[in-house]
C-alpha positions as a printed NumPy array, in Angstrom:
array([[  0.   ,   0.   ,   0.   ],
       [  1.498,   3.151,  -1.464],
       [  0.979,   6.303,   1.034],
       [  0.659,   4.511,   4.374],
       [  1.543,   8.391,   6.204],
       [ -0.724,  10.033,   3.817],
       [ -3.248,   7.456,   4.851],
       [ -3.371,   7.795,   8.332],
       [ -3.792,  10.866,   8.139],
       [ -7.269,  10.645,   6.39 ],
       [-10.434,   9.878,   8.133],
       [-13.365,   8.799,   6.616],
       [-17.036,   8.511,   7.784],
       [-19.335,   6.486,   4.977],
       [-23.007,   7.5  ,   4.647],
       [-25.238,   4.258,   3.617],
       [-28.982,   4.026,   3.64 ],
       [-28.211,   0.059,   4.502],
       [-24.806,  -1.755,   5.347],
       [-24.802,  -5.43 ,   5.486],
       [-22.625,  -7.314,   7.798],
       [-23.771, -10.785,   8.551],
       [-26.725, -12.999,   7.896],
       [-27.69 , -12.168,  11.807],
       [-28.214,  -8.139,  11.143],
       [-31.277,  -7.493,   8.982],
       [-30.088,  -4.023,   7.996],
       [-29.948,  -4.811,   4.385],
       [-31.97 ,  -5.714,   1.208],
       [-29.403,  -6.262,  -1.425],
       [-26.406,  -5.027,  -3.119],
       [-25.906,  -1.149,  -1.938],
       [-25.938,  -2.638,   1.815],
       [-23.333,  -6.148,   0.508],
       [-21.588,  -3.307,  -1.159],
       [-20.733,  -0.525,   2.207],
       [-20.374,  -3.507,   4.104],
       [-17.76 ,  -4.97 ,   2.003],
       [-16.361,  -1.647,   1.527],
       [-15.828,  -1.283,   5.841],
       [-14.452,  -4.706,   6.   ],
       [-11.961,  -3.771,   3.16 ],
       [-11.044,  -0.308,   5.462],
       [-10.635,  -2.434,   8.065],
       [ -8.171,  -4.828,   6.466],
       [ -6.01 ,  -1.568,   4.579],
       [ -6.332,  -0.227,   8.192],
       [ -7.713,   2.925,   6.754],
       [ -9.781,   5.039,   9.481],
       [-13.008,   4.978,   8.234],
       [-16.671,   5.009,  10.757],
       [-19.596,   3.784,   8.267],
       [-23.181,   5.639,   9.409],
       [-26.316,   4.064,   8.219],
       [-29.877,   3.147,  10.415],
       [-30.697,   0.895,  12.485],
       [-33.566,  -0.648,  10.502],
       [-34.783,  -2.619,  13.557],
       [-37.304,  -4.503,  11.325],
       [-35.282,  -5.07 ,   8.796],
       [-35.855,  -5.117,   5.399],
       [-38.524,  -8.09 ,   5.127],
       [-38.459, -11.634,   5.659],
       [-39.65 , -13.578,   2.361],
       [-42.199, -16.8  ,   2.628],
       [-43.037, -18.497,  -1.005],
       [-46.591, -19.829,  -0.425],
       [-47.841, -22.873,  -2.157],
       [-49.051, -20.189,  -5.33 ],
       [-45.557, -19.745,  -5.589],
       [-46.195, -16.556,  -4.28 ],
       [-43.644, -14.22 ,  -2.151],
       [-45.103, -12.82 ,   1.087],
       [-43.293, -10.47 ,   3.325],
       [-43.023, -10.977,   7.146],
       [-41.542,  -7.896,   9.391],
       [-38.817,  -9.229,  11.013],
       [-36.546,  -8.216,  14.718],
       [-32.954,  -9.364,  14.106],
       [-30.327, -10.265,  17.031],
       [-28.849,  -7.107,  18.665],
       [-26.901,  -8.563,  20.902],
       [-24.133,  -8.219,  18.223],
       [-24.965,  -4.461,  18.453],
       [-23.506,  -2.141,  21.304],
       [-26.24 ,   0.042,  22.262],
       [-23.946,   3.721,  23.274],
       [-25.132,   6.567,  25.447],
       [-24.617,   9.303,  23.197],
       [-28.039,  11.004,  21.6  ],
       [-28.005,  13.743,  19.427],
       [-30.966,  16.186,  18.532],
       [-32.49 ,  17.172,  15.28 ],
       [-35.555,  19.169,  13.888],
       [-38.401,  17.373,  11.394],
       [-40.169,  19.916,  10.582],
       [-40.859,  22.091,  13.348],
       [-40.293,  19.008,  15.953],
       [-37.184,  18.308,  17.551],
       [-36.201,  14.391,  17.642],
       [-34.079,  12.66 ,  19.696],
       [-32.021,  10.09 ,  17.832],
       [-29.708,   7.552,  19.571],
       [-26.499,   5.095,  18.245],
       [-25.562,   1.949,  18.658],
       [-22.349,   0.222,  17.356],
       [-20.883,  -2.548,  15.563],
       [-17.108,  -3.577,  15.098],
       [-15.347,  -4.807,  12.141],
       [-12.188,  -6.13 ,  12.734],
       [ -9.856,  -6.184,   9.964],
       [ -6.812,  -9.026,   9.329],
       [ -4.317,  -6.827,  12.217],
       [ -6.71 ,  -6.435,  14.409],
       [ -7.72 ,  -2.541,  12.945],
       [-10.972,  -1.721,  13.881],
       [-13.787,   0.197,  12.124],
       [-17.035,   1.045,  13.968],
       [-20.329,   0.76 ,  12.102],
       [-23.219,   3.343,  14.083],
       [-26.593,   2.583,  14.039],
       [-29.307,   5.647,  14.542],
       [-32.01 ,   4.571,  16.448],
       [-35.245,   6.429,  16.316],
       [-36.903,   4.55 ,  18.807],
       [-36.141,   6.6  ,  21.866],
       [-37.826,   7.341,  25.648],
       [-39.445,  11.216,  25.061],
       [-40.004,  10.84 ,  20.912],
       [-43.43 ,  11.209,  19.423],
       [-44.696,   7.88 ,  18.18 ],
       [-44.754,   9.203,  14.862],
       [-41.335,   9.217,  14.926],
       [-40.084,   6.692,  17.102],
       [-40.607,   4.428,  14.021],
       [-38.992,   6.002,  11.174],
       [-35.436,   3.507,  11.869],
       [-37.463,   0.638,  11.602],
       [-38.601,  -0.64 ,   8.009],
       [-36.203,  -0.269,   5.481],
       [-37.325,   1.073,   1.897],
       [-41.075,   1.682,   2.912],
       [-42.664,   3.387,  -0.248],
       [-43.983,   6.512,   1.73 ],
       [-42.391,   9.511,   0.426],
       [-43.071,  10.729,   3.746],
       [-41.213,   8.172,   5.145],
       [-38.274,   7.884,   3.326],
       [-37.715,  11.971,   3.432],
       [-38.027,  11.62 ,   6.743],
       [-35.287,   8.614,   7.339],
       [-32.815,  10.587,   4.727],
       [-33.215,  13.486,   7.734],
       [-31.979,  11.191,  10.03 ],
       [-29.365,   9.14 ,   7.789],
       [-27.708,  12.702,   6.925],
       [-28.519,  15.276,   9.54 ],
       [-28.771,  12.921,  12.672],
       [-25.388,  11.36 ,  11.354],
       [-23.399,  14.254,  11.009],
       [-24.2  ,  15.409,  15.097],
       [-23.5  ,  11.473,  15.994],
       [-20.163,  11.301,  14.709],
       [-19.468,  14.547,  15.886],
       [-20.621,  13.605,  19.192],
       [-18.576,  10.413,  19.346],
       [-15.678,  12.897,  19.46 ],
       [-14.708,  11.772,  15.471],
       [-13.608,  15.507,  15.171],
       [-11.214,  15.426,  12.127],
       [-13.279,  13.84 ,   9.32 ],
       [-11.244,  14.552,   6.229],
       [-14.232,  13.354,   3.904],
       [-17.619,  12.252,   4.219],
       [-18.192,   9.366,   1.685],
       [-21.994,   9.465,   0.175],
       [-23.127,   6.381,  -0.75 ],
       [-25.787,   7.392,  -2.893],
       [-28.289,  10.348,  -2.817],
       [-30.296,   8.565,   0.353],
       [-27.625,  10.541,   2.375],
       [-27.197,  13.916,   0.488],
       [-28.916,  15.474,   4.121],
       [-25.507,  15.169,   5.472],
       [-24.03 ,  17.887,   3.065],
       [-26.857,  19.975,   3.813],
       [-25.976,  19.834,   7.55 ],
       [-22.56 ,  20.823,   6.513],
       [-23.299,  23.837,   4.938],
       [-25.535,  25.   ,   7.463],
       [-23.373,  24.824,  10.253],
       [-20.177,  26.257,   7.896],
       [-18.688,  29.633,   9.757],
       [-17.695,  30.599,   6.126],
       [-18.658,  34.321,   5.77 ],
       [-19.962,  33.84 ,   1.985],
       [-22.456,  31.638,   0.589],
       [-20.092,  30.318,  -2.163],
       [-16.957,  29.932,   0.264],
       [-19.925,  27.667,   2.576],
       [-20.46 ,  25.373,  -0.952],
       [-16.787,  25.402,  -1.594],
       [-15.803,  24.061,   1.905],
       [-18.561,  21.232,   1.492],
       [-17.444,  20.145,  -1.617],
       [-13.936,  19.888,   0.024],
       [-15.551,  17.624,   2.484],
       [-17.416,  15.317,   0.053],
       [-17.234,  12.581,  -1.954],
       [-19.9  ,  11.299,  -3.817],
       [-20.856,   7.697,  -5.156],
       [-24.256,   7.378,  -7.497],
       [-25.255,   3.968,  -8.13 ],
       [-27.938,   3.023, -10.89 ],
       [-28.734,   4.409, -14.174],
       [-32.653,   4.077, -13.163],
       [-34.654,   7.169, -13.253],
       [-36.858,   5.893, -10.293],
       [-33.599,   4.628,  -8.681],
       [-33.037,   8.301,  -7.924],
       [-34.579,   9.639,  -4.839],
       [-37.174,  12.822,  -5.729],
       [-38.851,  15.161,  -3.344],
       [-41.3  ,  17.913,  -4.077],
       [-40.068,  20.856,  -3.124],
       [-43.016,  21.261,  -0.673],
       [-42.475,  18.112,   0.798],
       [-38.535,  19.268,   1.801],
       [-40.271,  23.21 ,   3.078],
       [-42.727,  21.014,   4.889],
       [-39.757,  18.628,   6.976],
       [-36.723,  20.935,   6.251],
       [-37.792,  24.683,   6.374],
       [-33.694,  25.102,   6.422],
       [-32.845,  23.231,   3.638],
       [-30.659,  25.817,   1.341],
       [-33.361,  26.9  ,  -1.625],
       [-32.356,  29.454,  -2.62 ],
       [-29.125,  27.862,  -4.24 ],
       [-28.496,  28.645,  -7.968],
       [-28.882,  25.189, -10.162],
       [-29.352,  22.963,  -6.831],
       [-33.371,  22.857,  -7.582],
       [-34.834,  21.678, -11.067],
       [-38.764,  21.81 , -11.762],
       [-39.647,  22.808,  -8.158],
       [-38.196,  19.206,  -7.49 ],
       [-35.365,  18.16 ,  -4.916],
       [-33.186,  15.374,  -6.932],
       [-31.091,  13.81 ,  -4.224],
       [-28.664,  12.58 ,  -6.189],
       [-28.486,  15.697,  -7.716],
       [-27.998,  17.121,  -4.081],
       [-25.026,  14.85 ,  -4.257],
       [-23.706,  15.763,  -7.135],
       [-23.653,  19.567,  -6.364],
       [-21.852,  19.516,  -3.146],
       [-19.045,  17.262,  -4.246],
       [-15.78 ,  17.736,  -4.699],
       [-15.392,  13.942,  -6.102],
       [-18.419,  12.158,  -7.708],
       [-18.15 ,   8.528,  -9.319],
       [-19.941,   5.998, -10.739],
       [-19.268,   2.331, -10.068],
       [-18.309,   1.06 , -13.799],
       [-16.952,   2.483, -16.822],
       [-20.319,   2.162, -18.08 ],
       [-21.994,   3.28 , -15.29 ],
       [-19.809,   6.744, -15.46 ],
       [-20.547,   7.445, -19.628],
       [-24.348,   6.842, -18.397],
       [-24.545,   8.766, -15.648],
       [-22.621,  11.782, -17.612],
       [-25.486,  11.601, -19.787],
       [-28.029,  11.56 , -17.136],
       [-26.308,  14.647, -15.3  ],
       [-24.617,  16.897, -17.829],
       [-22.412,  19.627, -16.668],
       [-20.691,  17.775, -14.235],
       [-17.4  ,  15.701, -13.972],
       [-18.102,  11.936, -13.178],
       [-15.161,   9.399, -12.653],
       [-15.61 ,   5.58 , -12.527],
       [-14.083,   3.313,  -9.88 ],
       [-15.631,  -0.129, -10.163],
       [-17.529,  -1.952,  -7.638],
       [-15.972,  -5.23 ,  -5.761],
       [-16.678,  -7.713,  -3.556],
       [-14.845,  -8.322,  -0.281],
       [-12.691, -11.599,  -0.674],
       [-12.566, -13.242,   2.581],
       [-16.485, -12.858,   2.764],
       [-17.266, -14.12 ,  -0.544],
       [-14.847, -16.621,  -1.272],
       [-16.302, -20.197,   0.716],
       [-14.77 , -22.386,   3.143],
       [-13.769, -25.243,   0.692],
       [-11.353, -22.343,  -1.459],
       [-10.162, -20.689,   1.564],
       [ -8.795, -23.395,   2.813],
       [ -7.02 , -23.602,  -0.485],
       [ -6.158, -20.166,  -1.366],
       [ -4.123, -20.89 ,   2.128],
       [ -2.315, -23.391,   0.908],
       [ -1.274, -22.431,  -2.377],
       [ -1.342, -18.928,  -2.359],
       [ -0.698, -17.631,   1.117],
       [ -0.797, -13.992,   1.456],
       [ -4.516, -13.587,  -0.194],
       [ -6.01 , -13.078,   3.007],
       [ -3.428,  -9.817,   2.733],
       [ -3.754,  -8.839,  -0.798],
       [ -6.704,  -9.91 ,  -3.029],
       [ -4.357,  -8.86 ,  -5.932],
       [ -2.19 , -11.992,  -5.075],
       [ -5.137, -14.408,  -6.267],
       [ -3.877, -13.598, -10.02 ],
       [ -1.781, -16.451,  -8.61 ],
       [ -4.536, -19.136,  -9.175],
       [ -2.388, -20.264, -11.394],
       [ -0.362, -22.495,  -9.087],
       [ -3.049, -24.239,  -7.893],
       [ -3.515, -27.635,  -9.723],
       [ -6.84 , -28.075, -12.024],
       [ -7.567, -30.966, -10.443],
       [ -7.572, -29.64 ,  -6.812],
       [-10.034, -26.697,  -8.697],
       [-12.169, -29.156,  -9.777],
       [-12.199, -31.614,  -6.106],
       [-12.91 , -28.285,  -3.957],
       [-15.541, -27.123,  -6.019],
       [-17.537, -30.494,  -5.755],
       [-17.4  , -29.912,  -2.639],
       [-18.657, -26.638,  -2.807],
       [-21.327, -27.967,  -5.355],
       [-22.479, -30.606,  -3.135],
       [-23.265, -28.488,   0.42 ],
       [-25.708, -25.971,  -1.948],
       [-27.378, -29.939,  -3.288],
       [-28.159, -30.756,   0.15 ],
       [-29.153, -27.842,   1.772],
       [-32.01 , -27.429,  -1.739],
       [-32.894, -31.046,  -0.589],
       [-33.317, -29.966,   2.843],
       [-35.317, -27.184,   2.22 ],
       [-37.08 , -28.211,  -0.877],
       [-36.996, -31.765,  -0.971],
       [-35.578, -31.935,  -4.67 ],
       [-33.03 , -34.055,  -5.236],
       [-30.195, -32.538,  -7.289],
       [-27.136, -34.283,  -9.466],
       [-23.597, -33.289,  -8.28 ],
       [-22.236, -33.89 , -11.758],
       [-25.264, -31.949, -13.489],
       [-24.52 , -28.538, -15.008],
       [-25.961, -26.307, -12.708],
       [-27.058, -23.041, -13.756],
       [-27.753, -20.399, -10.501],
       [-29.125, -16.833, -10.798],
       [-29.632, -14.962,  -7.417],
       [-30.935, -11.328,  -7.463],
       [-33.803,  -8.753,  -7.022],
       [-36.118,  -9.298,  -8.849],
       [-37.459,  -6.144, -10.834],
       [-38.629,  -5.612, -14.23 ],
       [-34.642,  -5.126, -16.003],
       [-33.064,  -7.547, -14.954],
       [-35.528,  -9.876, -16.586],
       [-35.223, -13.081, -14.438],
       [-37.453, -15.345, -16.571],
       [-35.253, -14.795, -19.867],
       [-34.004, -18.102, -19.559],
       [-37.418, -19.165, -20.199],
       [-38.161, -17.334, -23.045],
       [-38.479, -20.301, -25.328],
       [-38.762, -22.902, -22.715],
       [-39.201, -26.145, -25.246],
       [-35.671, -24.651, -26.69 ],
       [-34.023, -24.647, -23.715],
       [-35.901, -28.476, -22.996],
       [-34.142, -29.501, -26.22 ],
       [-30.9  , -28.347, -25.218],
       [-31.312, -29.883, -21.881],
       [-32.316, -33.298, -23.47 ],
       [-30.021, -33.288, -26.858],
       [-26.674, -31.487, -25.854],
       [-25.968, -32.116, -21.517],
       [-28.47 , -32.013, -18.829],
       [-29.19 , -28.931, -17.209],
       [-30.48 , -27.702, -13.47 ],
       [-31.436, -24.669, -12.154],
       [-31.513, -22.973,  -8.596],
       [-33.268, -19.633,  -8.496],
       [-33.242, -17.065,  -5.694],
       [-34.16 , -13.306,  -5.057],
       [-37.128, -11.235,  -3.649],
       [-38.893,  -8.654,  -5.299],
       [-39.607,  -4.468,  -3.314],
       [-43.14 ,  -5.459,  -1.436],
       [-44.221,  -2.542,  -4.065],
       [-42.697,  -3.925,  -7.355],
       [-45.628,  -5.845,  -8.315],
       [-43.891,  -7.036, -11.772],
       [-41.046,  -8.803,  -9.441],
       [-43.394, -10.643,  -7.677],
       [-45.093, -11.817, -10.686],
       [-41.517, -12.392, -11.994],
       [-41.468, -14.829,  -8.762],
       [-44.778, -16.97 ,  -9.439],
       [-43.976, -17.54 , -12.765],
       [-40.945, -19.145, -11.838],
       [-42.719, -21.237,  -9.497],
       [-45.309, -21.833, -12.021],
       [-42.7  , -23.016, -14.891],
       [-41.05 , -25.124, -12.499],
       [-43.993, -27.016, -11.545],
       [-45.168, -27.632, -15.126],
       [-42.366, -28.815, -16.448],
       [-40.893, -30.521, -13.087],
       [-40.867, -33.949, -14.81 ],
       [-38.45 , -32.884, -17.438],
       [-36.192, -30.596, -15.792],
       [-35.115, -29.465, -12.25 ],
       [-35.255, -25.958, -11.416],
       [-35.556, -24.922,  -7.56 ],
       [-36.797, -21.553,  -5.78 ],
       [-34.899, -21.312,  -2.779],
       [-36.902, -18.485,  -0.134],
       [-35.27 , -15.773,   2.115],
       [-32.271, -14.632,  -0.282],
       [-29.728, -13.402,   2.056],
       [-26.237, -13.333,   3.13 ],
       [-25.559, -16.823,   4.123],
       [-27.533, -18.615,   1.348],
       [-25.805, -16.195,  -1.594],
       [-22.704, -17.613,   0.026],
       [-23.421, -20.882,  -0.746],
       [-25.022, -20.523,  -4.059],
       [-22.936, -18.087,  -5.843],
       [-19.646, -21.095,  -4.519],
       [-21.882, -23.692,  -5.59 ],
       [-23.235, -23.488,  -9.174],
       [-21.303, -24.205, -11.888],
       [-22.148, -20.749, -14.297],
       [-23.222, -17.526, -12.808],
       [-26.064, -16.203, -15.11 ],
       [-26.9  , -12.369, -15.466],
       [-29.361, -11.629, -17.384],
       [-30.274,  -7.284, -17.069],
       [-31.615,  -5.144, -19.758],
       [-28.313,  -3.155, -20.68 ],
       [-27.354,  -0.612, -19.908],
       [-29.534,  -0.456, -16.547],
       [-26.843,  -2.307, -14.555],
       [-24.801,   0.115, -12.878],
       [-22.558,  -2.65 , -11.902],
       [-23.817,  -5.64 , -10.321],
       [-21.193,  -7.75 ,  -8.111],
       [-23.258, -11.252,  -7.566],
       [-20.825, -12.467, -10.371],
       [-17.598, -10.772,  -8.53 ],
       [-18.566, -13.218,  -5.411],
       [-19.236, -16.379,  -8.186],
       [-15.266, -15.631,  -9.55 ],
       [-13.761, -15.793,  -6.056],
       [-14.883, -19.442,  -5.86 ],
       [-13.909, -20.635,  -9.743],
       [-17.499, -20.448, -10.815],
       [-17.931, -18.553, -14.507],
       [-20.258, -15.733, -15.599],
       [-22.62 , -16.177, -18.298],
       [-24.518, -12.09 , -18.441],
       [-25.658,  -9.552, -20.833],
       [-22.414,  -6.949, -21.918],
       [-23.246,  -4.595, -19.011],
       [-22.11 ,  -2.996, -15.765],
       [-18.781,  -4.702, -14.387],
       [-19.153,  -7.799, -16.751],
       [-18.015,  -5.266, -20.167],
       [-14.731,  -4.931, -17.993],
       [-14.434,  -8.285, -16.732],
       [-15.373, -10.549, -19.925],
       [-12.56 , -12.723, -20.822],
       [-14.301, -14.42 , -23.823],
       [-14.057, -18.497, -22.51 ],
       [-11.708, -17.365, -20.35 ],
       [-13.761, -15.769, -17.651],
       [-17.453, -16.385, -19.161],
       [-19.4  , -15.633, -21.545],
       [-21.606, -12.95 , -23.414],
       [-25.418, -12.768, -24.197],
       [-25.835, -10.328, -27.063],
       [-23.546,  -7.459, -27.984],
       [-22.319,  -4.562, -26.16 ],
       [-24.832,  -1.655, -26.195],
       [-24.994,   2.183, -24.971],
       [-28.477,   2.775, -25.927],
       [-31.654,   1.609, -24.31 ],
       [-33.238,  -0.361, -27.572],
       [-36.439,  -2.682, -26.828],
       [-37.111,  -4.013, -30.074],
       [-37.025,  -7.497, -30.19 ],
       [-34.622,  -7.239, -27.393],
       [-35.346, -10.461, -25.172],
       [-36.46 , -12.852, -28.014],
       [-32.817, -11.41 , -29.719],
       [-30.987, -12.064, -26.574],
       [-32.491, -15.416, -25.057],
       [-31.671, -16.988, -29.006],
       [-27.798, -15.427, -27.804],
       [-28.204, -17.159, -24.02 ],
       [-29.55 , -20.435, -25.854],
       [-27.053, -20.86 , -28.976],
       [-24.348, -20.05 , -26.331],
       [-25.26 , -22.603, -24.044],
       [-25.794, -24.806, -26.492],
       [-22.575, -24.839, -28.875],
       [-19.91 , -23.189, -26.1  ],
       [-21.211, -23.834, -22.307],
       [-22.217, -27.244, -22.374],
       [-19.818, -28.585, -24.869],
       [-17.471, -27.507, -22.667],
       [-18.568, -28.619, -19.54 ],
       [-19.474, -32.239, -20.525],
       [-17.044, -32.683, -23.054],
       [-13.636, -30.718, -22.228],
       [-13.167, -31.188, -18.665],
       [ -9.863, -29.807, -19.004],
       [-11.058, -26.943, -20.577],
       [-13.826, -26.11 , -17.887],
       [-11.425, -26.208, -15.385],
       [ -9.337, -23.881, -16.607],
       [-11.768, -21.411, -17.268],
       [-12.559, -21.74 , -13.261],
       [ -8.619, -21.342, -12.858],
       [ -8.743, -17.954, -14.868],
       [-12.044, -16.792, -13.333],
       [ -9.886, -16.819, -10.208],
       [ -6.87 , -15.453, -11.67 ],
       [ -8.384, -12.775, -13.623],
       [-12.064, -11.519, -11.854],
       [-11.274, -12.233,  -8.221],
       [ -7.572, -10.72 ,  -8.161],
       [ -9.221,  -7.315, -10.026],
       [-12.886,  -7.289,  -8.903],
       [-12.387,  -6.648,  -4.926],
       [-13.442,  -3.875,  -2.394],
       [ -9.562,  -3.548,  -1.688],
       [ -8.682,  -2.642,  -4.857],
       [-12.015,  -0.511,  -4.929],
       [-10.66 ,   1.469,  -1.837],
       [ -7.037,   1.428,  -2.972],
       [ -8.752,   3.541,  -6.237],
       [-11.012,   5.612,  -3.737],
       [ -7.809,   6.621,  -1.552],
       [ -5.671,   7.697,  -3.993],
       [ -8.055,   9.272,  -6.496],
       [-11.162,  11.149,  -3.985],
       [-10.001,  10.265,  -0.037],
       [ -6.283,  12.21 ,  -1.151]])
């Protein structure tokens, strides 16, 4: 690590609307929270001070049921705190014309030396608070705008006063991770001592560092401008260019106050210099943290034949010692832990030495989880004529998102029908612990969004750190990380524009000719091969696609 002075000198604190830390702590729904999380374990390992802020979502996000319709249903869930530290310190804030109490509690991570980084919780839920409010850290991602505005108060304002309370008084940048935290810039400028409004803006944007993460227009947080008088009378309006259409864009927020902004692909960046013209976005690509991601069965390998990779995820380009055959052993073993824990939990009765395809995701409209069934009697065909295929399927769909649950039934629905001629399993309650053991044991990763809607996407990142190949549509991190039979494979060609026509039958006849005359061909027929496109998966993805090289790229180019 270049700069280790420099470093230490730099303090971080990380605004997330969600971090995710273990199975145990239901503060997450998907890949924003894997992604801070992975990002604080990563500080923790560089040993780079960094506090991550984010709410304490007491709740959680929901726990999903498939009924016998094949049908998700959401249950509120309250996860274990006694990993959580509950702390004395409260600090106040205003909601309108109420004053709040909010209150912290605290979560280590403890890197590889023993370097700590504390994650703080706000907590709501406090002795004196109007039950109106006392609530407002409890479900994540309600669809009340009221709600949400009212959270992002507490994520940025409330967070600001808590770390300064904590006696974190030399903060060299506050990291936004996306606009659900913009508040805290707002809290910045307020309390700025500058005697000029545009020395106030430049001293904020010294402090911040921005990170926008999808390319969706409704991804993007959007308040009425009555809405923010209504909970924020201080909020600055009066700002030339932060307001558009009497609207409050909070990644736009974001964007304005920042010194450093970036999005979290190559792609990602030329899109989202589209979306917000006029301003200078960079592109540091997402990654997964290793140690988390990469299973038991390869750990214990990776220690064996390539020992400092617990130290420096760039050291797994050194795969390459490891014999194909030991590849091959641990991933079997890999493979067969995900077979009987679907048996266990579904009663289906899956092949070890079946091709196994997995896809694990939300489910929403782009990311079009039924494409593989598209033209289901052509994939049948292929599954009876060319090498047997199964499937494991797993995701939940936003309680609101209406088209990801259907997404969800349908599954259910094809599986049923056609269970006497092929095996495909729904496996409930995605979360930490079972992506774990699905994305180590499948044998192709499949990604399957409408491009270019995928800022990034990682669940492939995690599949590489345990030899398993990626099979996705040319978007997000997949344009950079596409080693053609090397790392995976394509569906479709690369595209920068948003084109519907024919779009899904044109791409599932790409998924279908590609599993037919590369992917299975390959698997059945050229062992050798197939385990050397694990090897390189390894060598080439995992060794790149990490949260240590992320933050190495975040030091030196927005932390320095």
């Amino acid at each position: 690590m270049t700069n280790i002075k420099k470093k230490e000198d730099i303090k971080i604190a990380y605004f997330s609307m969600e971090i995710a830390l273990e199975s145990a702590i239901k503060t997450y729904s998907g890949g924003l929270g894997i992604l801070a999380g992975d990002t604080l374990k990563s500080a923790a390992d560089l040993r780079l001070p960094m506090v991550g802020l984010t709410l304490l979502n007491d709740q959680g996000y929901f726990k999903q049921k498939i009924n016998k319709k094949g049908e998700q249903e959401e249950l509120l869930v309250n996860y274990d705190f006694s990993k959580l530290k509950k702390l004395k310190n409260k600090v106040e804030i205003k909601i309108g014309k109420d004053r709040i109490n909010i209150g912290v509690w605290q979560y280590d991570i403890i890197g590889n030396c023993g370097f700590k980084v504390p994650v703080y919780f706000l907590d709501a839920k406090i002795k004196g608070n109007n039950p109106k409010y006392s609530n407002l850290t409890g479900q994540l991602y309600r669809a009340d705008k009221d709600y949400r505005l009212m959270q992002e108060i507490i994520l940025g304002r409330a967070g600001v006063k808590i770390v300064q309370s904590l006696g974190h008084k030399n903060i060299k940048k506050f990291h936004i991770n996306e606009g659900h935290g913009s508040l805290a810039m707002i809290e910045i400028f307020n309390n700025s001592k500058k005697k000029n409004i545009s020395e106030k803006i430049e001293e904020v944007r010294e402090k911040c560092v921005f990170t926008t993460h999808t390319p969706i227009q409704a991804g993007h947080d959007v308040f009425s401008v009555d809405l923010m008088e209504k909970y924020q009378p201080d909020f600055p309006f009066n700002l030339p260019k932060l307001i558009t259409n009497n609207e409050v864009n909070m990644t736009q927020v974001g964007l304005y106050f920042s010194s450093y902004v970036n999005g979290v692909a190559l792609s990602h960046r030329d899109l989202s210099s589209k979306m917000f013209p006029g301003y200078p976005i960079h592109a540091i690509t997402n990654g997964v943290h290793s140690q988390t991601w990469t299973s038991d069965e390869f750990k214990e390998i990776f220690d064996k034949y390539i020992p400092n990779w617990r130290n420096s995820s760039l050291s797994l380009r050194n795969a390459f010692n490891i014999p194909l055959t030991v590849i091959w052993q641990t991933h079997q073993k890999a493979k067969k832990r995900l077979i009987d824990y679907v048996y266990e939990k579904n009663k289906i009765k899956l092949d070890l030495n079946t091709f196994t395809i997995g896809f694990a995701r939300r489910f929403t409209g782009y990311k079009r989880s039924i494409l593989l069934f598209h033209d289901i009697k052509k994939l049948l065909e292929i599954h009876k004529k060319v090498g047997a295929i199964q499937i494991i399927y797993a995701g939940k769909a936003h309680p609101n998102d209406d088209d990801g649950k259907m997404m969800i039934k349908n599954i259910n629905e094809i599986k049923e029908k056609y269970k006497k001629e092929i095996k495909i399993v729904f496996l409930e309650g995605y979360e930490m612990d079972l992506a774990k053991l699905m994305v180590a044991g499948v044998d192709v990763w499949l990604n399957t969004p409408l491009p270019p809607n995928e800022a990034s996407g990682t669940s492939g990142m995690k599949a590489a750190h345990n030899g398993v190949p990626h099979f996705s549509t040319l978007d997000g991190w997949w344009i950079e990380g596409l080693v053609n039979r090397k790392t995976g494979w394509a569906i479709g060609d690369r595209r920068s524009e948003l084109v519907l026509k024919d779009l899904n039958k044109k791409d599932a006849e790409s998924l279908y000719e590609k599993l037919e005359k590369k992917i299975l061909p390959r698997y059945y027929n050229m062992p050798q091969n197939w385990r050397e496109t694990m090897r390189y998966t390894i060598a080439i993805n995992a060794s790149f696609f990490n949260t240590e090289r992320m933050l190495q790229q975040y030091i030196q180019e927005a932390y320095l």
